[in-house]
C-alpha positions, -999 to 999 in steps of 0.1 A, spaced: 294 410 -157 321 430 -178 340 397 -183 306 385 -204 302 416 -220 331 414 -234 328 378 -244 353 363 -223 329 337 -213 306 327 -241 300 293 -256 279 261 -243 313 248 -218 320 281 -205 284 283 -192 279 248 -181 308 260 -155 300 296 -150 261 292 -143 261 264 -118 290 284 -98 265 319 -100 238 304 -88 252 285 -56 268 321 -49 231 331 -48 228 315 -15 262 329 -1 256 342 36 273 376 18 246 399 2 273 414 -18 282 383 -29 246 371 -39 243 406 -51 271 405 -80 261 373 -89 226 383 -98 236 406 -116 263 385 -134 235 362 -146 212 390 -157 245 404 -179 239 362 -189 207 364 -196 211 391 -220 240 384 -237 238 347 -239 207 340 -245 208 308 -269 233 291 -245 206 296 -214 177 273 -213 186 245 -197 194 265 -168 163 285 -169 147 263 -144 172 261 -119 179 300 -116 139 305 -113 138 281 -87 164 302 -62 156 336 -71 122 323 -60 135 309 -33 155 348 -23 130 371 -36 127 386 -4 162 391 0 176 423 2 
């Protein structure tokens, strides 16, 4: 999350990497894990949010899929 705040990961190709990679950790067996990468893609959300609606979809669909996670 401080890594995006700072902007060491903006722009279209750093997302196209970064998301896809966030949102599998969402289904680590670690909650930690799942844990920081919420909160990585919230940090996203707000910081990036031009670069973010393709994946809009796709994040929806697993925090869906967790919302009674921890």
């Amino acid at each position: 999350g401080s890594v995006v705040e700072a902007g060491g990961a903006s722009g279209q190709a750093s997302l196209k990497n970064l998301v896809p990679c966030l949102v599998e950790s969402l289904s680590n067996r670690d909650w930690a894990v799942r844990k920081s990468a919420a909160e990585t893609l919230l940090v996203l959300a707000n910081v990036e949010r031009e670069f973010l609606p393709e994946f809009k979809s796709e994040c929806l669909k697993v925090f869906e899929n967790r919302r009674f996670d921890k």
